[in-house]
C-alpha positions in Angstrom: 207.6 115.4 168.5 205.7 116.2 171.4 202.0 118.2 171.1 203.3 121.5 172.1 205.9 121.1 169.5 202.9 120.0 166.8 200.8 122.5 168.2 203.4 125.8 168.1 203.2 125.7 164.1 199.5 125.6 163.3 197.6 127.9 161.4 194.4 126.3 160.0 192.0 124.8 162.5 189.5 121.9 160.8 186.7 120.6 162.1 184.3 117.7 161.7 180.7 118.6 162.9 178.9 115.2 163.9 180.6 114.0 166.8 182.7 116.9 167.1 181.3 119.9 167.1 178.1 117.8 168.6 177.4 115.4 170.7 176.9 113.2 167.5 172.8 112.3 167.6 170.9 113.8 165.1 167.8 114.9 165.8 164.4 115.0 163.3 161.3 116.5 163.8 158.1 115.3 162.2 158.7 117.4 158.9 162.4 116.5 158.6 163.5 119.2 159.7 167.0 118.4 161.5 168.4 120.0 164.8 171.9 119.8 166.3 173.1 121.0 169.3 176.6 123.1 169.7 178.4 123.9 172.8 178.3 127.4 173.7 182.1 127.3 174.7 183.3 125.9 171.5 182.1 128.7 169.8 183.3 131.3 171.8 187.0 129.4 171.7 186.2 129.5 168.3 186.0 133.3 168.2 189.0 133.6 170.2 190.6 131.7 167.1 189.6 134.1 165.0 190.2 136.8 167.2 194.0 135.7 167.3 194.1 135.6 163.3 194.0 132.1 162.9 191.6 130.4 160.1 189.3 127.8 160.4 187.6 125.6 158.4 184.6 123.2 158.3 184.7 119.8 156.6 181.7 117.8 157.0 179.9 114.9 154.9 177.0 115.8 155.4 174.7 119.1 153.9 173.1 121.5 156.3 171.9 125.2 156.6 172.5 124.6 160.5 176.1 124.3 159.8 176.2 127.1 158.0 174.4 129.2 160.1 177.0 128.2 162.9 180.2 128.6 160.7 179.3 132.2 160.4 178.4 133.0 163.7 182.1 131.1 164.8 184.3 133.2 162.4 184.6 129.5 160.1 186.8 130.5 157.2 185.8 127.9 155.0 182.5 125.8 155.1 183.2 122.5 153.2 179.6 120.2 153.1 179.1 117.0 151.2 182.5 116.2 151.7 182.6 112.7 151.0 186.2 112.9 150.4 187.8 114.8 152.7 191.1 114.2 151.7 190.8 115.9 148.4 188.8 119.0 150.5 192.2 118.9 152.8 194.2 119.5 149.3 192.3 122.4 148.4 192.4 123.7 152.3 196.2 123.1 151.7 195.9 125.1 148.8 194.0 128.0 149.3 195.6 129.2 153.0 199.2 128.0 151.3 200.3 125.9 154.3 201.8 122.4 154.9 200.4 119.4 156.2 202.5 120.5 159.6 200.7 123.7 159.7 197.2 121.9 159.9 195.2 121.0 163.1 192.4 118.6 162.4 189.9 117.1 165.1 187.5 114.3 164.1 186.0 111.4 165.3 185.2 108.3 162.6 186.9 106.5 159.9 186.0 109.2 156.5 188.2 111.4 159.2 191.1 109.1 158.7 192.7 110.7 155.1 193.2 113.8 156.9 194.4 112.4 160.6 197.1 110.9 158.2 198.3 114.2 157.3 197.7 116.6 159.4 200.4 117.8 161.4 198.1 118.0 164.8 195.6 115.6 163.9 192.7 115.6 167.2 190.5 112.7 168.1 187.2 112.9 170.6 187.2 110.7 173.8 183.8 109.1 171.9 186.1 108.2 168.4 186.5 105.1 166.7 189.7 103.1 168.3 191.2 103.4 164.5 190.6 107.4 164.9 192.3 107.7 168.4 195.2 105.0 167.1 195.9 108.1 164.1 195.9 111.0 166.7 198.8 112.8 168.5 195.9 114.0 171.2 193.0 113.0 172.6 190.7 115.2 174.4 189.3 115.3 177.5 186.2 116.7 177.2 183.8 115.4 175.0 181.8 115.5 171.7 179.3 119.0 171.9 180.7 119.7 175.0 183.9 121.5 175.2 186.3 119.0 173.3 186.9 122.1 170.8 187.3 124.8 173.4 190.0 122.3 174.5 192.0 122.3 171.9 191.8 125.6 171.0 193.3 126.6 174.3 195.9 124.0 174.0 196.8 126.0 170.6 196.8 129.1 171.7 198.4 129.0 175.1 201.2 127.1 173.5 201.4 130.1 170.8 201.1 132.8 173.5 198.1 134.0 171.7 195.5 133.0 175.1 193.8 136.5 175.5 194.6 137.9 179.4 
């Protein structure tokens, strides 16, 4: 099956945040205080999701009120944090938006990625991926990490739907 094929079907968007939805660093300041930087054109492709009555969902391992702050200014569906198995999140995402596996998009970029890249029926790596994360993907994109590899997709998605706003 080619990726238009996989991507024609999909109705639930998932995204990693570190190393997808960023660049990947993390940064501290000197009281601990953590700051990550998003890529303006992801979250307006994001909107555009959500705009075209798609869902979208956030699985991360890690906790943050930064994520959640950006999750609701994208339109995110579902915030998932501390998601140290994200294949048991993906069964509850499964779930609650009653889809299958082939009706799930999922873009990540290291190896607690992989239980979902397994299923998912457009499953997304990042140029900057580990090899075993690019070996489980149908598509790799072009652009990278915090900078547009999201806005990528999300055309791909859309233009292949013909949901791409005129």
């Amino acid at each position: 099956m080619d990726i238009r094929e996989r991507a024609a079907g999909i109705k639930l968007l998932i995204l990693d945040v570190d190393g997808v939805m960023t660049d990947g660093r993390i940064i501290y300041d000197n009281y601990g205080d953590e700051f990550k930087a998003f890529d303006v054109q992801d979250g307006y492709g994001l909107t555009l999701w959500w705009r075209a009555g798609l869902k979208s969902a956030i699985v991360t391992a890690k906790k943050s009120r930064i994520v959640s702050r950006r999750g609701k200014t994208c339109h995110i569906t579902k915030v998932f944090m501390n998601a140290k198995d994200k294949g048991a999140v993906y069964e509850k995402l499964l779930k609650i938006f009653k889809i299958t596996d082939a009706e799930a998009c999922f873009i990540g970029d290291d190896l607690i990625d992989m239980p979902i890249m397994k299923r998912a029926g457009l499953a997304v790596a990042v140029p900057y991926s580990r090899p075993e994360v690019k070996a489980a993907a149908h598509y790799v994109t072009q652009a990278g990490s915090g900078r547009g590899a999201i806005r990528e997709l999300i055309e791909l998605i859309l233009k292949t739907q013909g949901k791409w706003p005129e």
